[in-house]
C-alpha positions in Angstrom: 25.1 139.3 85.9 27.6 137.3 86.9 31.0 137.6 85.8 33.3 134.9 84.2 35.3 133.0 86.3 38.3 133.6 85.0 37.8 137.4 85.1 36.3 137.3 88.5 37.9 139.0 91.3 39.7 137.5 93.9 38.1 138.0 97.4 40.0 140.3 99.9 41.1 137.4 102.1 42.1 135.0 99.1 44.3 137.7 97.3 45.8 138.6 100.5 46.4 134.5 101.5 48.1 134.5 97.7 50.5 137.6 97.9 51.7 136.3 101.2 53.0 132.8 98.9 54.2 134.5 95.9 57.4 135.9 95.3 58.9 137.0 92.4 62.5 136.9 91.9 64.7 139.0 89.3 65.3 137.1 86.4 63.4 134.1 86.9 59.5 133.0 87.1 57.3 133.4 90.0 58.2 131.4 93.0 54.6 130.4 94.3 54.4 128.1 97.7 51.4 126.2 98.7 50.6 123.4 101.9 51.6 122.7 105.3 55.1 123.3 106.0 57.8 120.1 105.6 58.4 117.0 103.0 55.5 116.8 101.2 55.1 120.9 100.9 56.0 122.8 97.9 58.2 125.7 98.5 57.5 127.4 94.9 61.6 126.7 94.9 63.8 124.8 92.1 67.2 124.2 93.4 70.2 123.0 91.5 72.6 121.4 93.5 76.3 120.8 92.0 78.4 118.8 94.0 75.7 117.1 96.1 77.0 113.8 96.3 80.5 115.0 98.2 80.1 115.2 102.1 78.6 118.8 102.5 75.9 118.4 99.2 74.0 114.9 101.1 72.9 117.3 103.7 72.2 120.4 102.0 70.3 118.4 99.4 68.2 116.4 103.1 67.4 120.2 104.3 66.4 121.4 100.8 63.7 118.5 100.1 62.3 118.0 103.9 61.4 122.1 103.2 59.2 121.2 100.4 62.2 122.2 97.6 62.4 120.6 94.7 66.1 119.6 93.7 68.1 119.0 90.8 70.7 116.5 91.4 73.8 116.5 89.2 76.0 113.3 89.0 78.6 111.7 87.4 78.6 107.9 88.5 75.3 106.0 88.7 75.8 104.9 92.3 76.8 108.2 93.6 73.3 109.9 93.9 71.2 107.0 94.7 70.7 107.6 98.2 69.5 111.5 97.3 66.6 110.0 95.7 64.5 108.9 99.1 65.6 112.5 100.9 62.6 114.2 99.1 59.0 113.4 98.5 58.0 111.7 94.8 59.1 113.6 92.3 61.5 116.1 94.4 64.9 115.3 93.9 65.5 114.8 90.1 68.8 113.4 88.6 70.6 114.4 85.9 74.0 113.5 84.5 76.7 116.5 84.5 80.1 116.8 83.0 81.8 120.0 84.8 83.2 120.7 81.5 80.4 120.6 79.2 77.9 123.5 79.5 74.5 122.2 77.3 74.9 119.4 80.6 75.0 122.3 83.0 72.4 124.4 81.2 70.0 121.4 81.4 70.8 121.2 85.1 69.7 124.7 85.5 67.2 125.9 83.3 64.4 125.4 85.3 66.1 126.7 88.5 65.3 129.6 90.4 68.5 128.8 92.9 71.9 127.2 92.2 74.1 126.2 94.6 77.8 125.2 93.9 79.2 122.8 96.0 81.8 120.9 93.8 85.4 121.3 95.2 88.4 119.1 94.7 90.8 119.3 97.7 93.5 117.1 96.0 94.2 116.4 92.3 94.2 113.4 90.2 95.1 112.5 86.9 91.8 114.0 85.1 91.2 116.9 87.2 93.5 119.9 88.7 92.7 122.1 91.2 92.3 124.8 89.0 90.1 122.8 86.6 87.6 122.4 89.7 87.6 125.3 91.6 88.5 127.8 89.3 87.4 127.1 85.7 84.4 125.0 86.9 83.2 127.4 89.2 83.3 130.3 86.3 81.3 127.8 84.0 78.7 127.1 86.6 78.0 131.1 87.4 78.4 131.6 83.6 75.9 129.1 82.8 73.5 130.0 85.3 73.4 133.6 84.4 72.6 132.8 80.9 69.8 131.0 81.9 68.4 133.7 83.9 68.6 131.9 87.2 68.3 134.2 90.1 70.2 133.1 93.3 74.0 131.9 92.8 75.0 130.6 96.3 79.3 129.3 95.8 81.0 127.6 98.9 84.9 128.6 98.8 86.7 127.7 102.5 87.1 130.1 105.5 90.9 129.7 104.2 91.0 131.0 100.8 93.8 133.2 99.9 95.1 134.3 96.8 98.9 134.3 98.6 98.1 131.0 100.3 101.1 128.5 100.2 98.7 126.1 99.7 97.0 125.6 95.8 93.8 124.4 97.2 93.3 127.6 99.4 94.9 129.9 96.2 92.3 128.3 93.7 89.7 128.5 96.3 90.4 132.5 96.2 90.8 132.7 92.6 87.0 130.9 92.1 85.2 133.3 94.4 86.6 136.5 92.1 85.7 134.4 88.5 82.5 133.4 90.2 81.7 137.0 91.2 83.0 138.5 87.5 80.2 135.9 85.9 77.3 136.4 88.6 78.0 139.9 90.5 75.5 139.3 92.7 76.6 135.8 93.6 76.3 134.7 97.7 79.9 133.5 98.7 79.8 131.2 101.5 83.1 130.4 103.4 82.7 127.5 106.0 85.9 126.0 107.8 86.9 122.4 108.3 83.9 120.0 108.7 83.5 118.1 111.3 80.0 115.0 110.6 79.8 111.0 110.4 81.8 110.6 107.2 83.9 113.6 107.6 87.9 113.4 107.1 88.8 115.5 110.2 87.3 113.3 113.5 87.4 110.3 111.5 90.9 110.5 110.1 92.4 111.9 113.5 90.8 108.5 115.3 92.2 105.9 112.6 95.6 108.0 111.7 96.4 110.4 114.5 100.1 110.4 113.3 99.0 112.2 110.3 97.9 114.8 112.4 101.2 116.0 114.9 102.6 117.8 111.5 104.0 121.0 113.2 104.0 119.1 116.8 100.1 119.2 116.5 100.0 123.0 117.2 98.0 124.2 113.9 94.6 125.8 114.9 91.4 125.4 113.2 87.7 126.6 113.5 86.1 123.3 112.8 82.3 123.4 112.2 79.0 121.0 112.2 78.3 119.8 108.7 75.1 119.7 109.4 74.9 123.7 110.8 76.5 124.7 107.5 74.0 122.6 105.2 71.1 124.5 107.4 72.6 128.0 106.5 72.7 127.3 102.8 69.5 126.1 103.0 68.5 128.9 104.6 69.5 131.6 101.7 67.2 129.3 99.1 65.5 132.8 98.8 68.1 134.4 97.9 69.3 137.6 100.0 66.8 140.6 99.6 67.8 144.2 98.3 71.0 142.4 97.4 72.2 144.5 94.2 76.1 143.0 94.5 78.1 140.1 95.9 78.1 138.9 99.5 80.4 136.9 101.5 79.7 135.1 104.8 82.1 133.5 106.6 81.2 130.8 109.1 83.7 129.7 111.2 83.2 126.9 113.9 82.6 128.8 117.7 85.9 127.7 119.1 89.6 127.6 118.3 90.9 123.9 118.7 94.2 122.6 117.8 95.2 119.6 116.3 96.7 118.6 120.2 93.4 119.5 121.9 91.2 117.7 119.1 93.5 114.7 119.6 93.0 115.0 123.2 89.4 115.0 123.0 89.2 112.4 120.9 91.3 109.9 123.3 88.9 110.6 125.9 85.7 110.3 124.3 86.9 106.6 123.0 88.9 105.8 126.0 91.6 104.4 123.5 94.8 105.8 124.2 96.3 107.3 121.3 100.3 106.2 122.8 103.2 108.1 121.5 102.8 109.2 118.4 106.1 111.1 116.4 106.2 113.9 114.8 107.5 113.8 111.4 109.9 116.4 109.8 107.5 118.1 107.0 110.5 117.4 104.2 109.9 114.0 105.1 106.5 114.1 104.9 106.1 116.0 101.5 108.7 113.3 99.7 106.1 110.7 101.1 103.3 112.3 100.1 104.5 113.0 96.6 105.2 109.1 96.5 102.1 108.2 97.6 100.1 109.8 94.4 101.1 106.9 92.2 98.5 105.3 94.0 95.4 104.8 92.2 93.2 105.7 95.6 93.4 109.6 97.0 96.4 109.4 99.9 97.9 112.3 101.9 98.6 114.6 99.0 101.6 117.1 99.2 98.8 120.3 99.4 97.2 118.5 102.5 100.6 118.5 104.0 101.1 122.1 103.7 97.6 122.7 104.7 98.3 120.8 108.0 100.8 123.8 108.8 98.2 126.7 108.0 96.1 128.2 110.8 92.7 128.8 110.4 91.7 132.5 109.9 90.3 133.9 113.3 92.5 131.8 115.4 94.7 134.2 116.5 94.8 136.3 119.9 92.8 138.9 118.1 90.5 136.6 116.1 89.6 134.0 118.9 86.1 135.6 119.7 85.2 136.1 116.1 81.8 134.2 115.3 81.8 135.1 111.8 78.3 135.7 109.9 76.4 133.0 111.5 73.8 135.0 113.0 73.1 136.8 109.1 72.0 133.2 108.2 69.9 132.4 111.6 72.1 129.4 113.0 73.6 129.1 116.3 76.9 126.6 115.3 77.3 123.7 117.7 80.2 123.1 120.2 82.2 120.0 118.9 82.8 119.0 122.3 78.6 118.2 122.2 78.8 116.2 119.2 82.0 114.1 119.1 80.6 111.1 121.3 77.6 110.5 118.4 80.4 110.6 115.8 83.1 108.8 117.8 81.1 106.5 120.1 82.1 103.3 117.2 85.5 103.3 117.6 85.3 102.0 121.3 85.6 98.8 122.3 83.0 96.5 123.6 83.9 96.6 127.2 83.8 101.1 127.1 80.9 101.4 124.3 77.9 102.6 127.1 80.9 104.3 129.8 80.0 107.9 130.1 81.6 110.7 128.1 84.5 112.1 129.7 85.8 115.8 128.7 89.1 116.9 128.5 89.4 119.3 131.8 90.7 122.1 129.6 91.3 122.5 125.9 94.3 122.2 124.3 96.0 120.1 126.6 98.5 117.8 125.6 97.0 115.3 123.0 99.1 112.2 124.5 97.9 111.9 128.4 97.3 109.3 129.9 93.9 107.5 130.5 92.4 106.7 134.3 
């Protein structure tokens, strides 16, 4: 007699194919994946991403979707998220308006989520929102929320920087939202990336147009900057959450060389072949009262944090620190040299007459940023 189909069993090969593409996470439904691997796959993943419309989220929100992910796009303005829309297959990247301070908008960016990642950040302040407002008590409402609603990964990006004693609010509030994010989710993923480097970033970019702004401290602050795109691919890559996880991880990913502000100037001079000239150093007292002047301006400008920030060394930029790769390897990205990348990023701000010349390295790093072009 033959059995129903519903109650019949599963052949050996067909229960074993299914069990390889289910998962099931704590606190949320099963994660089932099914098709070919890439855009039009379906990772059995629902990812909420807050903060996807700044610089990092585009790219996190690209590698989420092309993996067959579907994603929840929060957004405030109507233009901001537009361009998410085509970075998925139909029906893959869904929109939905947030307010960071209302939870029912946050809950209804969630509730079907399995992973939430929290990319919103605020590295100056403005009339409407602190720095303590975003990455503090925003971050605490996002884990709060999210944990309510049963979802099962909590990935929060802080900076490679943040330090409760920092001089700087931005890197003290960063700090202060990894412990309120950890007290709301305890076994919340804590991702701390340094200074990005990508074609609309404010570090290449800004050093090209403004390089003035950047000889604070005689140009001798060190950093750890790092690929946008090799962070977005190691968020991506802990969609699944980490395994046996029982309490809160922290991965710093610092870029895979020390640079100064001097050797980053210098490199950018002679990718561009535009000389860069003499460029002052401005006394920092001068440069605060400026800065502090410059927020009656509508527009974001040089705020007085960024100015203090431009005299804070990167963690792992020391003598002792210098070979320290961080947790990259955890994650299963090799982090790219910026030396490899700069002429794609900085290849349009050379004239007409240098635009196909070949790329010319600085001999040695940290050099002098102000030489003088052959």
């Amino acid at each position: 007699m033959l059995l129903p189909q519903a109650v019949r069993p599963l052949r050996p090969k067909l229960a074993r194919g299914i069990a390889q593409q289910l998962t099931v996470p704590p606190r949320s439904k099963p994660v089932i994946s099914y098709g070919p691997a890439g855009r039009s796959a379906v990772s059995g993943h629902v990812a909420t991403v807050f903060g996807c419309t700044g610089f990092l989220g585009r790219y996190l929100v690209s590698k989420l979707a092309k993996a067959g992910t579907q994603v929840i796009v929060p957004f405030r303005d109507e233009d901001e998220k537009r361009h998410l829309k085509v970075m998925g297959d139909l029906g893959q990247v869904v929109p939905l308006m947030w307010d960071i301070r209302d939870p029912d908008t946050i809950a209804e960016c969630v509730r079907h989520s399995d992973v939430v990642y929290n990319l919103a950040g605020r590295e100056y302040e403005t009339k409407n929102f602190t720095f303590e407002d975003v990455n503090v008590t925003g971050a605490q409402l996002i884990a709060e929320v999210s944990m309510a609603n049963s979802v099962s990964n909590f990935i929060h990006v802080s900076h490679l920087n943040a330090n409760a004693n920092s001089p700087s609010r931005f890197y003290a509030t960063k700090a202060a939202g990894e412990e309120v994010v950890k007290a709301a989710f305890p076994n919340a993923v804590i991702v701390r990336p340094g200074a990005y480097y990508g074609h609309e970033d404010k570090l290449l970019n800004s050093m090209a147009f403004y390089p003035i702004l950047w000889t604070l401290n005689d140009a001798k602050t060190k950093i750890r900057p790092v690929h946008v795109l090799d962070v977005a691919q190691a968020l991506s890559n802990l969609v699944g959450g980490v395994k046996g996880a029982s309490e809160s991880i922290t991965y710093n990913l610092p870029g895979p060389t020390v640079h100064s502000y001097a050797s980053l100037l210098n490199l950018i001079q002679s990718v561009t072949y535009n000389s860069i000239g003499f460029a002052p150093t401005i006394p920092k007292s001068i440069m605060m009262t400026a800065s502090k002047v410059a927020q009656a301006a509508w527009w974001p400008l040089l705020s007085p944090d960024e100015v203090e920030r431009r005299y804070i060394d990167d963690v792992g930029t020391d003598a002792k620190g210098e070979h320290w790769q961080g947790d990259w390897d955890k994650l299963g990205v090799t982090p790219e040299e910026v030396e490899n990348l700069a002429i794609t990023y900085l290849r349009r701000y050379r004239s007409a007459v240098n635009f196909s010349r070949p790329v010319v390295l600085p001999s040695t790093r940290g050099t002098p940023a102000y030489h003088e072009l052959d």
